[in-house]
MOPAC internal coordinates of N, CA, C and O (Angstrom, degrees):
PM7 1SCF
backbone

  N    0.0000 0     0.00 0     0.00 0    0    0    0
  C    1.4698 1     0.00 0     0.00 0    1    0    0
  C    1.5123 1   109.35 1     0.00 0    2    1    0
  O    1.2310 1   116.27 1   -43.99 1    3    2    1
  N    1.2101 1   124.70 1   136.01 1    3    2    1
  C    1.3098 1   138.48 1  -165.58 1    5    3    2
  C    1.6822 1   106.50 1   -89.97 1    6    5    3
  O    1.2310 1   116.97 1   -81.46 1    7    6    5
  N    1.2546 1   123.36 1    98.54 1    7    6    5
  C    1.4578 1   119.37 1  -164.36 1    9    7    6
  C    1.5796 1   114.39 1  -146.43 1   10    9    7
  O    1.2310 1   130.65 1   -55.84 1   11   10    9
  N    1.1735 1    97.06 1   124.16 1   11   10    9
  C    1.9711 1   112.92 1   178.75 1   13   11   10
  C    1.6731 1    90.02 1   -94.39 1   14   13   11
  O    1.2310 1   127.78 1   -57.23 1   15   14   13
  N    1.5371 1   102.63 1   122.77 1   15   14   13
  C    1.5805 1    97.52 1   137.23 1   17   15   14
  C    1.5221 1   107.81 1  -141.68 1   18   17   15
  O    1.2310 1   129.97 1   -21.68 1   19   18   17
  N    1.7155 1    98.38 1   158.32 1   19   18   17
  C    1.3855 1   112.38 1  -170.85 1   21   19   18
  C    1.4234 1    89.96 1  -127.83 1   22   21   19
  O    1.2310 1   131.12 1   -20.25 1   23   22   21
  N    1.6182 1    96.15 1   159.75 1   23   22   21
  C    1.6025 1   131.58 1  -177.44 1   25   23   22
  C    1.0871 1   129.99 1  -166.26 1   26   25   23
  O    1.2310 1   113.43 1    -9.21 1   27   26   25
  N    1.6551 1   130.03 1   170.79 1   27   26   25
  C    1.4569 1    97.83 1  -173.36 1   29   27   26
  C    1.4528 1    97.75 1   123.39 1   30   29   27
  O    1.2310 1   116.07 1   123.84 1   31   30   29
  N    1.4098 1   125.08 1   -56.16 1   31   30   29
  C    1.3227 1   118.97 1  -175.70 1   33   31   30
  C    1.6117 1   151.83 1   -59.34 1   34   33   31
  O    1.2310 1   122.30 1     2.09 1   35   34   33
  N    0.7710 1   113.20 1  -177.91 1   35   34   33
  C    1.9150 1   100.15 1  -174.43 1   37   35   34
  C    1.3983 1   120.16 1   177.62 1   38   37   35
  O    1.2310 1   123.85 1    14.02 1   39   38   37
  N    1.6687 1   110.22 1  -165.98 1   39   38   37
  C    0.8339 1    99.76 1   147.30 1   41   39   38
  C    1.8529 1   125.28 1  -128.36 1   42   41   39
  O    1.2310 1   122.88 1   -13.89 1   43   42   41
  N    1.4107 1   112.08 1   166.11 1   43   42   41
  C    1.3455 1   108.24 1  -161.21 1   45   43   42
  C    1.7722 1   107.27 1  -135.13 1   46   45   43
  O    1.2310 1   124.53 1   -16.85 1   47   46   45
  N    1.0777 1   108.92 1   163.15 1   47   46   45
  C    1.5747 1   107.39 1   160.11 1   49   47   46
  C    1.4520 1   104.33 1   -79.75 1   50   49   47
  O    1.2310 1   127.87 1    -5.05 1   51   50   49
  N    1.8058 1   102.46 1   174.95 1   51   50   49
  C    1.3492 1   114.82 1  -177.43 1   53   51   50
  C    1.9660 1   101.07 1   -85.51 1   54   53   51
  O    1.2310 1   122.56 1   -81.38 1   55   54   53
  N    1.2339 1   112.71 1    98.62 1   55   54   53
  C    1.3208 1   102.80 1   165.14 1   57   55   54
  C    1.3876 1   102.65 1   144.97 1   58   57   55
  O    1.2310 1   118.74 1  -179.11 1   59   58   57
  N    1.4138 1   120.00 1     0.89 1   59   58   57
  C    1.6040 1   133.39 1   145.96 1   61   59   58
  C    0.5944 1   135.86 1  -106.24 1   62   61   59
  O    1.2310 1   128.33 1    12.69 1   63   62   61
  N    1.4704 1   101.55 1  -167.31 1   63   62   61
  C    1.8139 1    94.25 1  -153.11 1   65   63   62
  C    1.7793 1   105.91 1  -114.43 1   66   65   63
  O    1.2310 1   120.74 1    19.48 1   67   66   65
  N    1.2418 1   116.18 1  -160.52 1   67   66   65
  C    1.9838 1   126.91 1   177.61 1   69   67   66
  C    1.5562 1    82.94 1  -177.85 1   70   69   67
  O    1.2310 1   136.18 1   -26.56 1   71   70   69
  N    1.5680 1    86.29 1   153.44 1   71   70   69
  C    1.7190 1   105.55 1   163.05 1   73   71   70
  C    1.5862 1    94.22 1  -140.54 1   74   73   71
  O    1.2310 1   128.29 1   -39.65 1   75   74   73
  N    1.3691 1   101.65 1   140.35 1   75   74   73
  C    1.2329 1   128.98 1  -179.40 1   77   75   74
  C    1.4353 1   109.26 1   -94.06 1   78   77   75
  O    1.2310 1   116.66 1   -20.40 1   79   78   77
  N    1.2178 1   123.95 1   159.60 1   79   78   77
  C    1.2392 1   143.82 1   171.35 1   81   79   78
  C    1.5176 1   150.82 1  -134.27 1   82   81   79
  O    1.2310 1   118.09 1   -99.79 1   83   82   81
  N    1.0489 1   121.24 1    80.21 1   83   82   81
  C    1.6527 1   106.56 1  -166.25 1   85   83   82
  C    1.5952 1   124.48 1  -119.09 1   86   85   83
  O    1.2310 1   125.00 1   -49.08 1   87   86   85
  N    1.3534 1   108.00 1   130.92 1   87   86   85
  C    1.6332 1   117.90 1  -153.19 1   89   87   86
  C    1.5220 1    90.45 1  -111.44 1   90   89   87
  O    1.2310 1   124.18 1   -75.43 1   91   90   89
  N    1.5101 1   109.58 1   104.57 1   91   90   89
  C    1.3688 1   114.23 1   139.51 1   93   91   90
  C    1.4163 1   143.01 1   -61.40 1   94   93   91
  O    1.2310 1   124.61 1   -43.89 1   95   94   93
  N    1.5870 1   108.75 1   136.11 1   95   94   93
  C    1.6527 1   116.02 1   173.81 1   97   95   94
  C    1.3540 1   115.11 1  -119.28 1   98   97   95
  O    1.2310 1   118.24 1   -32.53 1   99   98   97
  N    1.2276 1   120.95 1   147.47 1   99   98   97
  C    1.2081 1   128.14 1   154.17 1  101   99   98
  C    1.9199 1    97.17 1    77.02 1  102  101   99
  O    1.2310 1   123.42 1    -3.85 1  103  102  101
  N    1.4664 1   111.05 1   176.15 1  103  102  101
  C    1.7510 1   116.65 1  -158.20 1  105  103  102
  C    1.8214 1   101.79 1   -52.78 1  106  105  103
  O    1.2310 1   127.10 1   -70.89 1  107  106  105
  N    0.9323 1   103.95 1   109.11 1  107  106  105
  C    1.6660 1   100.77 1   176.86 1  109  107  106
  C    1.0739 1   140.33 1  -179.80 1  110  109  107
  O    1.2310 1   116.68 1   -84.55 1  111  110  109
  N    1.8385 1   123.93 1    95.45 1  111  110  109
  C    1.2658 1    88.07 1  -172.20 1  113  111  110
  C    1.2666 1   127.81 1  -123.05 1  114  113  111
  O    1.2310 1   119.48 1   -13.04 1  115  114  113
  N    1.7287 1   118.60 1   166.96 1  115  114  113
  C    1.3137 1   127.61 1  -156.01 1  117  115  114
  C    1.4934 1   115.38 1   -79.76 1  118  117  115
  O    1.2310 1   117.28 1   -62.08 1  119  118  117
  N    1.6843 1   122.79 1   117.92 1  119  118  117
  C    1.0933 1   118.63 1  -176.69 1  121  119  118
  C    1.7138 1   120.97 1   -90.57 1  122  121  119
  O    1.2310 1   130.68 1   158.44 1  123  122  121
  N    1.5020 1    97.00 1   -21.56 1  123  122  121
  C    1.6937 1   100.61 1   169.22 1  125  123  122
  C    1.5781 1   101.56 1   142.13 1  126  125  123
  O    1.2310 1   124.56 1    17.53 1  127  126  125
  N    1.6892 1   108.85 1  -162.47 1  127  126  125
  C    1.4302 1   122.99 1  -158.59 1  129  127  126
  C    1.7899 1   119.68 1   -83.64 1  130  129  127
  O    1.2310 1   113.25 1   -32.20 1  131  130  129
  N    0.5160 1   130.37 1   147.80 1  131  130  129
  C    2.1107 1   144.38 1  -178.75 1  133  131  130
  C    1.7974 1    90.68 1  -130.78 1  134  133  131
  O    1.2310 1   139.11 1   -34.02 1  135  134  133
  N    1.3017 1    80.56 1   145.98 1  135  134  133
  C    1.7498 1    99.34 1   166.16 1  137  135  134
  C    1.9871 1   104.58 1  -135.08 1  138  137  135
  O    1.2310 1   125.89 1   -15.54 1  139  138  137
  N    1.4773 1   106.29 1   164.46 1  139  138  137
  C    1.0990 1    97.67 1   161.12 1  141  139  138
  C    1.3711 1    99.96 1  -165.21 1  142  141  139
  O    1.2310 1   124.73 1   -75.94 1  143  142  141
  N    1.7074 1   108.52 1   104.06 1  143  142  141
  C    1.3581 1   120.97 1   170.08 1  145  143  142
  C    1.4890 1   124.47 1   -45.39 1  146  145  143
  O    1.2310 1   114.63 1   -25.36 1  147  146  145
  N    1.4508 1   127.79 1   154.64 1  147  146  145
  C    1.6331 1   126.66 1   175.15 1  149  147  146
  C    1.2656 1   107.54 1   -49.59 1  150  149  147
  O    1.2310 1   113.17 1   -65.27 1  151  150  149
  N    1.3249 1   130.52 1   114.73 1  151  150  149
  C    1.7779 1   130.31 1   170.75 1  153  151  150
  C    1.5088 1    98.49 1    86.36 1  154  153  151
  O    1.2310 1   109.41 1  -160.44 1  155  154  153
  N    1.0560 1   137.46 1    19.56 1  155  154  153
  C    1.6482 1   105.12 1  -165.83 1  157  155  154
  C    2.1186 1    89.33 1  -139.97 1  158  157  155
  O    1.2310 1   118.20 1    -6.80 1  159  158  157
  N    0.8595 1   121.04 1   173.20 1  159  158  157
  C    1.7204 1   141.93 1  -163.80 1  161  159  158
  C    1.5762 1    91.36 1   -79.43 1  162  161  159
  O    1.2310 1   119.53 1   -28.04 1  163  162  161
  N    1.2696 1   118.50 1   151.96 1  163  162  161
  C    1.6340 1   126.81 1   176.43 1  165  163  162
  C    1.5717 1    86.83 1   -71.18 1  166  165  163
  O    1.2310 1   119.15 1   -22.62 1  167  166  165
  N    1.5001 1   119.22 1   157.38 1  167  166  165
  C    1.2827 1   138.55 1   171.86 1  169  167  166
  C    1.2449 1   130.36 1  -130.43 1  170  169  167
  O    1.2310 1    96.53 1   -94.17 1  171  170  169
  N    1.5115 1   159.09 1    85.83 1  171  170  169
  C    0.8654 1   130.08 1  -169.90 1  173  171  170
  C    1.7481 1   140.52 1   -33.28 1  174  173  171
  O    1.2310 1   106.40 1    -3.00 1  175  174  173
  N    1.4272 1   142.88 1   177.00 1  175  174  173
  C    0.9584 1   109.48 1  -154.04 1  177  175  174
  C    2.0520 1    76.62 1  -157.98 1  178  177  175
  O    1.2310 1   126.21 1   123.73 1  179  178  177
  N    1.5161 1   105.66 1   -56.27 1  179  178  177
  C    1.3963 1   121.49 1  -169.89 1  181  179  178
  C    1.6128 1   135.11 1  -157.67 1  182  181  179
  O    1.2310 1   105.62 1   -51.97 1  183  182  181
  N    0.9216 1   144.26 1   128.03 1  183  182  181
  C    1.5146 1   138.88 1  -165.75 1  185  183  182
  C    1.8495 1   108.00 1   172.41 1  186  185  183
  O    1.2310 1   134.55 1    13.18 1  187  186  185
  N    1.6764 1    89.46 1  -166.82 1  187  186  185
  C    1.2741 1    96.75 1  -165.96 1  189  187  186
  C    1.7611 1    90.97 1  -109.84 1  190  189  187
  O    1.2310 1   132.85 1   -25.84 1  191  190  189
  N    1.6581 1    92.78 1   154.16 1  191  190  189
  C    1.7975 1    91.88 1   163.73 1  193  191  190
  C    1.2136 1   111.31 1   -70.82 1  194  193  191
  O    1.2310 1   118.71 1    12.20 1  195  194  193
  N    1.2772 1   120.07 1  -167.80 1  195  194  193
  C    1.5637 1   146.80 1   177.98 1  197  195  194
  C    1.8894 1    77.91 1   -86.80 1  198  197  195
  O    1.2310 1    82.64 1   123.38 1  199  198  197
  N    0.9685 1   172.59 1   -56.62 1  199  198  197
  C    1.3490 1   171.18 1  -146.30 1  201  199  198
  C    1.9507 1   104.41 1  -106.70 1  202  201  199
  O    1.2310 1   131.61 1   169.20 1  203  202  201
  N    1.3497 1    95.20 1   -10.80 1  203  202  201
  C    1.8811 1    76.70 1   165.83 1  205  203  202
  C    1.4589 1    92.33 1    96.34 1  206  205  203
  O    1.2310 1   103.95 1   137.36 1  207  206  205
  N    1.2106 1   147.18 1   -42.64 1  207  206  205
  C    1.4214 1   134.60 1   178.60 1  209  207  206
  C    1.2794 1   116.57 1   -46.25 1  210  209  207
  O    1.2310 1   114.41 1   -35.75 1  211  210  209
  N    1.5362 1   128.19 1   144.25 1  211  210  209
  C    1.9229 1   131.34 1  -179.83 1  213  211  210
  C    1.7421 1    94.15 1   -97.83 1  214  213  211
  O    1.2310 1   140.09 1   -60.89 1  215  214  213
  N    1.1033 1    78.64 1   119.11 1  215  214  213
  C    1.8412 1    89.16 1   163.41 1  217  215  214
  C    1.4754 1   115.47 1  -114.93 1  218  217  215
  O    1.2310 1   120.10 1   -17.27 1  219  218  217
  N    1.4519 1   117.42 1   162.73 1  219  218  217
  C    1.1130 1   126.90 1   164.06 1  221  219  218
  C    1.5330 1   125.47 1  -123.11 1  222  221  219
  O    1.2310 1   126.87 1    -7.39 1  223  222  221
  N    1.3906 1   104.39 1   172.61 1  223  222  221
  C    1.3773 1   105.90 1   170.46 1  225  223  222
  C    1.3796 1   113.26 1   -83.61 1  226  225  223
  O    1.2310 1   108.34 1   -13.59 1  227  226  225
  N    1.2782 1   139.40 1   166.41 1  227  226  225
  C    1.4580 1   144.17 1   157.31 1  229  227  226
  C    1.3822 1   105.36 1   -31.80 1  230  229  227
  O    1.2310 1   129.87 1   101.92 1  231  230  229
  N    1.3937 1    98.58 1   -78.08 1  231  230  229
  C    1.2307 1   104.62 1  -150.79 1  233  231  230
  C    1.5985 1   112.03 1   -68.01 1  234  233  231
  O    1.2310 1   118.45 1   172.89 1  235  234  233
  N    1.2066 1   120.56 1    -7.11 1  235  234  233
  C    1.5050 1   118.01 1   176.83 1  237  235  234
  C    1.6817 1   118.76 1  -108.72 1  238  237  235
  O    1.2310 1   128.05 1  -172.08 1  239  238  237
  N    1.1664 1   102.10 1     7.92 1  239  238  237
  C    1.4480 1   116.56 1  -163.71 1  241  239  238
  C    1.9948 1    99.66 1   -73.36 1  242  241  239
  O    1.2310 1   124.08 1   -66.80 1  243  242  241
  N    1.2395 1   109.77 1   113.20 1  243  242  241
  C    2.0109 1   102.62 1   165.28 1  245  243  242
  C    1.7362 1    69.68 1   124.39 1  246  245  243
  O    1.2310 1   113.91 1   141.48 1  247  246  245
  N    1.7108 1   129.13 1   -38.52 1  247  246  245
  C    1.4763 1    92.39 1  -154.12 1  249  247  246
  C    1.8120 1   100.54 1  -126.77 1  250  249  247
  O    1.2310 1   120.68 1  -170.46 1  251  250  249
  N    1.0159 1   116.30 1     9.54 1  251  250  249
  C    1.3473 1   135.43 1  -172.23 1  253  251  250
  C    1.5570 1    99.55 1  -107.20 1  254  253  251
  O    1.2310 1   121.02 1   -32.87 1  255  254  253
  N    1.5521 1   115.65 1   147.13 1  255  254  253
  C    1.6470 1   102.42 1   163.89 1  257  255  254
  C    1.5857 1    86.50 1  -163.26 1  258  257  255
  O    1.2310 1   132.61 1   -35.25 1  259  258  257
  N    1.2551 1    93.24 1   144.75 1  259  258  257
  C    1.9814 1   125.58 1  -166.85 1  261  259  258
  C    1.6354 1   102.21 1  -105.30 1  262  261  259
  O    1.2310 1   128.13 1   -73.87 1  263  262  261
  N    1.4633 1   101.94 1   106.13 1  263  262  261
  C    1.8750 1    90.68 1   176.77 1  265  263  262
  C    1.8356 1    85.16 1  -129.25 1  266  265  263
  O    1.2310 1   133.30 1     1.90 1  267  266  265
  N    1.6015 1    91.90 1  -178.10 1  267  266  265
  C    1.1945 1   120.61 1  -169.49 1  269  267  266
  C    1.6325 1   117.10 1  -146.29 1  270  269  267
  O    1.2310 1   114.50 1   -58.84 1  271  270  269
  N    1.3040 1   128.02 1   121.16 1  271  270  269
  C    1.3268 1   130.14 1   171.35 1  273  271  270
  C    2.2949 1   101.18 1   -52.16 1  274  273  271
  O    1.2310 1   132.09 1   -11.32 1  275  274  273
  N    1.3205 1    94.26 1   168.68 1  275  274  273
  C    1.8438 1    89.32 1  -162.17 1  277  275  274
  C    1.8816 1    81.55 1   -68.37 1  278  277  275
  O    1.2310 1   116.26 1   156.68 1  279  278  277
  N    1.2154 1   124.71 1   -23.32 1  279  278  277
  C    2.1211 1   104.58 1  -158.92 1  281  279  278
  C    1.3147 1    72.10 1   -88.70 1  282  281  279
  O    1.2310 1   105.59 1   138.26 1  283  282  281
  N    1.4155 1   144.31 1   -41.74 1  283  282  281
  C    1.4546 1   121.32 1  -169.42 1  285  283  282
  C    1.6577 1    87.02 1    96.24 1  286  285  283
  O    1.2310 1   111.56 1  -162.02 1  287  286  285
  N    1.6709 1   133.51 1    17.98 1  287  286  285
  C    1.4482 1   114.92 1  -178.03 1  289  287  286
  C    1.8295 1    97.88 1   -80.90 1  290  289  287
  O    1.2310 1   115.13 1   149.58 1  291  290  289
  N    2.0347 1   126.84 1   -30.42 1  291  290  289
  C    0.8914 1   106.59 1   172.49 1  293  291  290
  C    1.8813 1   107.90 1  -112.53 1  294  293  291
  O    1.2310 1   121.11 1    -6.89 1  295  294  293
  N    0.8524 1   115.48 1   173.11 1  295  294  293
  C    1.6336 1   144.68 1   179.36 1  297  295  294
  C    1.3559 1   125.63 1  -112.97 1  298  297  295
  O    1.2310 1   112.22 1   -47.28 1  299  298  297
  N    1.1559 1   132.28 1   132.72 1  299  298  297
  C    1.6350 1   136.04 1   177.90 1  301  299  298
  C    1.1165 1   100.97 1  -134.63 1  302  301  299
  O    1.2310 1   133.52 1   -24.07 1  303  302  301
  N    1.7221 1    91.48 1   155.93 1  303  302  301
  C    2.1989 1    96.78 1   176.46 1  305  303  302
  C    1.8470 1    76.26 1  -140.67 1  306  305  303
  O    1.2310 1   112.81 1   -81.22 1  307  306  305
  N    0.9687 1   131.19 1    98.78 1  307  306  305
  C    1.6857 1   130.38 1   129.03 1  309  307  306
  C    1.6746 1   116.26 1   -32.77 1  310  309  307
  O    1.2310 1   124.42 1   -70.56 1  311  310  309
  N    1.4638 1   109.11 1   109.44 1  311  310  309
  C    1.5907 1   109.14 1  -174.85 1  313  311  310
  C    1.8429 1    79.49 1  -106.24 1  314  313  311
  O    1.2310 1   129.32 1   -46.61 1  315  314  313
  N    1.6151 1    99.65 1   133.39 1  315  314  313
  C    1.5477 1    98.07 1   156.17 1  317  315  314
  C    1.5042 1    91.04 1  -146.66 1  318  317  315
  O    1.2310 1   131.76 1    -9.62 1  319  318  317
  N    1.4902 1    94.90 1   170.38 1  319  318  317
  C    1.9029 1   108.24 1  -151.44 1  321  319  318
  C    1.2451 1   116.07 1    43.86 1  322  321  319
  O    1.2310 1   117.56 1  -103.20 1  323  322  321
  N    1.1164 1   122.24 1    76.80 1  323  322  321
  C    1.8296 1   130.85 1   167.34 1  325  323  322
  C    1.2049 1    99.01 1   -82.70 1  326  325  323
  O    1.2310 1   137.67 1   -48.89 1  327  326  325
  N    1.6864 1    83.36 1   131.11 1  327  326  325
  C    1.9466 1    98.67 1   176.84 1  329  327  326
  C    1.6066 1    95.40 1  -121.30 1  330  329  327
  O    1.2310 1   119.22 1    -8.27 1  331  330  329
  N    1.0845 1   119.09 1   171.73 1  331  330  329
  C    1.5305 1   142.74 1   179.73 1  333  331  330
  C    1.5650 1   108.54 1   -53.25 1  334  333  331
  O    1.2310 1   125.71 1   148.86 1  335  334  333
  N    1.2180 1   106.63 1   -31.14 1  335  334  333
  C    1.5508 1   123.69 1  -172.16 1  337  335  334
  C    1.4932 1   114.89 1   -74.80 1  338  337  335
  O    1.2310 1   120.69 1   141.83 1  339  338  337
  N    1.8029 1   116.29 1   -38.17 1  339  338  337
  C    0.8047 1   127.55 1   173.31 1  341  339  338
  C    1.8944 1   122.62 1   -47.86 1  342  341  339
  O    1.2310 1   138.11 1   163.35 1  343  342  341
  N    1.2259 1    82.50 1   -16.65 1  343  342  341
  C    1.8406 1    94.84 1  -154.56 1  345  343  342
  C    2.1600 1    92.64 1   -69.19 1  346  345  343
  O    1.2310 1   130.74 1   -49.04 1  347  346  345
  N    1.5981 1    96.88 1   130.96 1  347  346  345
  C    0.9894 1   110.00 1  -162.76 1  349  347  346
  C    1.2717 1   105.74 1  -178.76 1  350  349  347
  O    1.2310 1   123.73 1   -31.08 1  351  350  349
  N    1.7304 1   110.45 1   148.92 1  351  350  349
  C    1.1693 1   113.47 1   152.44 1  353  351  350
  C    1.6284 1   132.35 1   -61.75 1  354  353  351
  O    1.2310 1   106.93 1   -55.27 1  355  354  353
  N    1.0857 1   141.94 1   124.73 1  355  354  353
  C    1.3264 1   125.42 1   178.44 1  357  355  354
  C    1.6810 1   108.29 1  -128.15 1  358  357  355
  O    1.2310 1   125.69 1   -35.20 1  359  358  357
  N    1.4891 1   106.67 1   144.80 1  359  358  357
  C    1.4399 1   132.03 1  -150.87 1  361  359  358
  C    1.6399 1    95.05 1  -117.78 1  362  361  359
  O    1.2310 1   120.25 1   -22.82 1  363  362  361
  N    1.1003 1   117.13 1   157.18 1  363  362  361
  C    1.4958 1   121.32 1   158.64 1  365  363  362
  C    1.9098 1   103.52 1  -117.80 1  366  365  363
  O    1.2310 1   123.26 1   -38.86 1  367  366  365
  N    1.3242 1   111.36 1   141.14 1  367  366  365
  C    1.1212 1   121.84 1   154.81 1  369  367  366
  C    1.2292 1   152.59 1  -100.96 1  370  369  367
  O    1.2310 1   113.90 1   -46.74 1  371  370  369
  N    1.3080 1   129.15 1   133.26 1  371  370  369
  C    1.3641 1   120.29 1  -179.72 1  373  371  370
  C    1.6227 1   120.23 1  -128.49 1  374  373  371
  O    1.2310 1   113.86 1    11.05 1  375  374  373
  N    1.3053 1   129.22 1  -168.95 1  375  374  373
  C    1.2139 1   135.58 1  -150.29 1  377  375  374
  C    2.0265 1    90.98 1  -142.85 1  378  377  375
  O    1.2310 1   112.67 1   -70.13 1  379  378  377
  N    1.3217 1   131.45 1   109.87 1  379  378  377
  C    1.4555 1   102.25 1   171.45 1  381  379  378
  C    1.5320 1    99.16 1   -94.83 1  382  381  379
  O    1.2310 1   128.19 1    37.32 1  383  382  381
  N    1.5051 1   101.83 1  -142.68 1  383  382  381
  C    1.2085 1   102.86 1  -172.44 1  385  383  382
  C    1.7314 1   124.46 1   -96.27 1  386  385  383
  O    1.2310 1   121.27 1  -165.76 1  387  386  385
  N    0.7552 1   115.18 1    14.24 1  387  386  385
  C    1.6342 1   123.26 1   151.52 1  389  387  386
  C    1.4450 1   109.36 1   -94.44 1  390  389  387
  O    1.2310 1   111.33 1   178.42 1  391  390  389
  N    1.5192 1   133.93 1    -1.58 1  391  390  389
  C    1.3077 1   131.32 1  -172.66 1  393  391  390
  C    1.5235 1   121.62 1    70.17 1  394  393  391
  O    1.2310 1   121.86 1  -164.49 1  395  394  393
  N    1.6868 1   114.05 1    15.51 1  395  394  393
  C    1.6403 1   118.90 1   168.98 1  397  395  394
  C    1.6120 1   109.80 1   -83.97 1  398  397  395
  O    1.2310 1   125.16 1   -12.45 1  399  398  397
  N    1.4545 1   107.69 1   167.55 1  399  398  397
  C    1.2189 1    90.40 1  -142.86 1  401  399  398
  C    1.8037 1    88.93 1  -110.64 1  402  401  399
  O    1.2310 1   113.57 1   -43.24 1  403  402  401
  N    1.1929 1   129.77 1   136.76 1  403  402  401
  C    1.1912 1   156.98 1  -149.97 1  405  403  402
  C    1.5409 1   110.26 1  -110.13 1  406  405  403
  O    1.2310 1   122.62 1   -51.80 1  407  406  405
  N    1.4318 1   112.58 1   128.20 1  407  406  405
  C    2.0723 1   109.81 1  -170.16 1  409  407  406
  C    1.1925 1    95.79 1  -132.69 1  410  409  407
  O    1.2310 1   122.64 1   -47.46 1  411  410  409
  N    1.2676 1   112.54 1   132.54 1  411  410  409
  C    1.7852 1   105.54 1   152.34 1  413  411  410
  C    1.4916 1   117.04 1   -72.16 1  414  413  411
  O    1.2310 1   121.49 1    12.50 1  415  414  413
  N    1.4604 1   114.75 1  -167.50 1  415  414  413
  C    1.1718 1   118.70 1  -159.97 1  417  415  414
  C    1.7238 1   110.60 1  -100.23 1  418  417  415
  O    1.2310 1   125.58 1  -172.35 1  419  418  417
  N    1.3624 1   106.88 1     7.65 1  419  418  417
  C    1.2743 1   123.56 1   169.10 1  421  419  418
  C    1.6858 1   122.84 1    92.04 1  422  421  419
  O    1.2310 1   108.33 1   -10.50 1  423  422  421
  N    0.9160 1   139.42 1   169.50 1  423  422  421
  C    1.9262 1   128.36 1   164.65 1  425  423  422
  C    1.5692 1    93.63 1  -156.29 1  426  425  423
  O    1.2310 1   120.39 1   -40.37 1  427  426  425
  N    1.6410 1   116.85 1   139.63 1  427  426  425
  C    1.2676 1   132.67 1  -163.20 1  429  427  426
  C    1.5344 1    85.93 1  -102.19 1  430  429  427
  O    1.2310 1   128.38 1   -41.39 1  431  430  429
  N    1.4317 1   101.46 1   138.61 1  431  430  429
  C    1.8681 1   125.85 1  -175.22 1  433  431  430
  C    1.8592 1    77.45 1  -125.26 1  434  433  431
  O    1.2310 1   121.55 1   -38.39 1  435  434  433
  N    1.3396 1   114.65 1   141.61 1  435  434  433
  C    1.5107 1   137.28 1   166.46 1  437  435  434
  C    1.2333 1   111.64 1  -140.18 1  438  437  435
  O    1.2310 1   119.22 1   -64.22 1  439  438  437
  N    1.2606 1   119.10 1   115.78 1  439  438  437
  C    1.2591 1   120.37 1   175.38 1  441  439  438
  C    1.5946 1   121.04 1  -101.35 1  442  441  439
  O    1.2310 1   112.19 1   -78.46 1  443  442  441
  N    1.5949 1   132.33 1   101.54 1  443  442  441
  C    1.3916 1    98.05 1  -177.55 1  445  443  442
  C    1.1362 1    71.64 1  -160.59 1  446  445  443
  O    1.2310 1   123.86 1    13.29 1  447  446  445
  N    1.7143 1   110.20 1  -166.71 1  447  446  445
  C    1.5849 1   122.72 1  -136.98 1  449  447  446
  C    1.6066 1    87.19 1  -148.12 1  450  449  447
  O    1.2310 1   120.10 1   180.00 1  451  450  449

């Protein structure tokens, strides 16, 4: 069975940190992080290209960091400096083997004071 799950989440003050987690199963592989703020469109956040390079978003770039176990079956996002803004659902993504695109079931990060 082809399965993302993520964990890891919480809640935090503005100015710490969370590390996320997501453990792949079955043919699939994980391209990286989605967010989706209260009211607003999922966004990307972090992952790999189609060429293997880690990109980021703007706005998380200096305090966000995208790793990978060596098979790449799990994924991490290190959040440091959490701001209020951050607060979001966040998803991990993957690719199975037809190349559709694969979500976990999400874990809520809250940032507030």
């Amino acid at each position: 069975q082809v399965q993302l799950v993520e964990s890891g989440g919480g809640l935090v003050q503005p100015g710490g940190s969370l590390r996320l987690s997501c453990a792949a199963s079955g043919s699939i592989l994980v391209m990286g992080w989605y967010r989706q703020p209260p009211g607003k469109e999922r966004e990307f956040v972090a992952g790999f290209t189609r060429g293997g390079s880690t990109v980021y978003a703007d706005s998380v770039k200096g305090r966000f960091t995208f790793s990978t176990d060596n098979a790449r079956n799990t994924v991490y996002l290190q959040m440091n400096s959490l701001k209020p803004e951050d607060t979001a659902v966040y998803y991990c993504n993957g690719l199975n083997a037809g190349a559709y695109n694969v979500w976990g079931q999400g874990t809520q990060v809250t940032v507030s004071s």
